[in-house]
C-alpha positions in Angstrom: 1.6 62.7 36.3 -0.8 60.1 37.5 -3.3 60.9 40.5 -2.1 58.6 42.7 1.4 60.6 42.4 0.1 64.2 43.0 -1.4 62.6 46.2 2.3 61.4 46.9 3.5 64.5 46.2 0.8 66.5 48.6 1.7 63.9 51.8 5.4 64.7 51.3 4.5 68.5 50.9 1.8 67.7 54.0 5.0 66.1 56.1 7.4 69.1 55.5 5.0 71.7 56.3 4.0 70.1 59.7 7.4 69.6 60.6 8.3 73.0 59.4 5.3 74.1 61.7 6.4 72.3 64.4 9.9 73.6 64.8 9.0 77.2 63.9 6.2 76.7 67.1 9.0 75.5 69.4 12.0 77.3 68.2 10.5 80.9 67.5 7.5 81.1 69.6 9.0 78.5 72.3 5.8 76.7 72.6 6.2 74.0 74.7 4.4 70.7 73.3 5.8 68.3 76.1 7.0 64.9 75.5 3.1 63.2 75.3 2.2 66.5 73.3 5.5 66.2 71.0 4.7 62.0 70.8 1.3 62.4 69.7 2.3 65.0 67.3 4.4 63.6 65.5 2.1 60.2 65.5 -1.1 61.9 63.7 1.8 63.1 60.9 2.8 59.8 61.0 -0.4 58.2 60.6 -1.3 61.4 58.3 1.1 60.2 55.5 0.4 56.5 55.6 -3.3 57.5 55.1 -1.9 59.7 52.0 0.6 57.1 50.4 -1.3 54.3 51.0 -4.4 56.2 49.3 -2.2 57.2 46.3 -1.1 53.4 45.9 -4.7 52.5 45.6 -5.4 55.3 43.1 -2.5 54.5 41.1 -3.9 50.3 40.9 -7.5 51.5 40.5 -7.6 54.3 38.1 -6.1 53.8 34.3 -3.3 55.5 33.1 -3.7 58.7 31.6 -1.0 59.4 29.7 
C-alpha cells in the first residue's frame, strides 16, 4: 500500500472517529454544541480531511511506487 493511501485511509479513520465523537458527546453526555458550535465543528473536520486527501494525492505523485 502506497503512502499516499495509508494517509487516505487515516482521514477516513480521522472523519469516523470525530463524528463518532461528536454524536456520543451529544447523544450520551447531551453536550450541547449549538448551531455556530455544531457548524464550526463539523467545518474543521471538513477542512481536516481535505488537508489529509489532498496531502495523500501529493504523496502518491511525488513519491515512487514501492511495490
Amino acid at each position: 500500500m502506497s503512502l499516499g493511501a495509508r494517509v487516505g485511509r487515516l482521514a477516513a479513520g480521522l472523519v469516523i472517529g470525530l463524528l463518532g465523537l461528536y454524536l456520543v458527546l451529544r447523544g450520551v453526555a447531551g453536550v450541547s454544541f449549538g448551531v455556530t458550535g455544531a457548524l464550526t465543528y463539523f467545518a474543521s473536520i471538513l477542512v481536516l480531511t481535505a488537508a489529509l486527501v489532498f496531502t495523500g494525492k501529493y504523496l502518491d505523485r511525488r513519491l515512487p511506487d514501492l511495490r
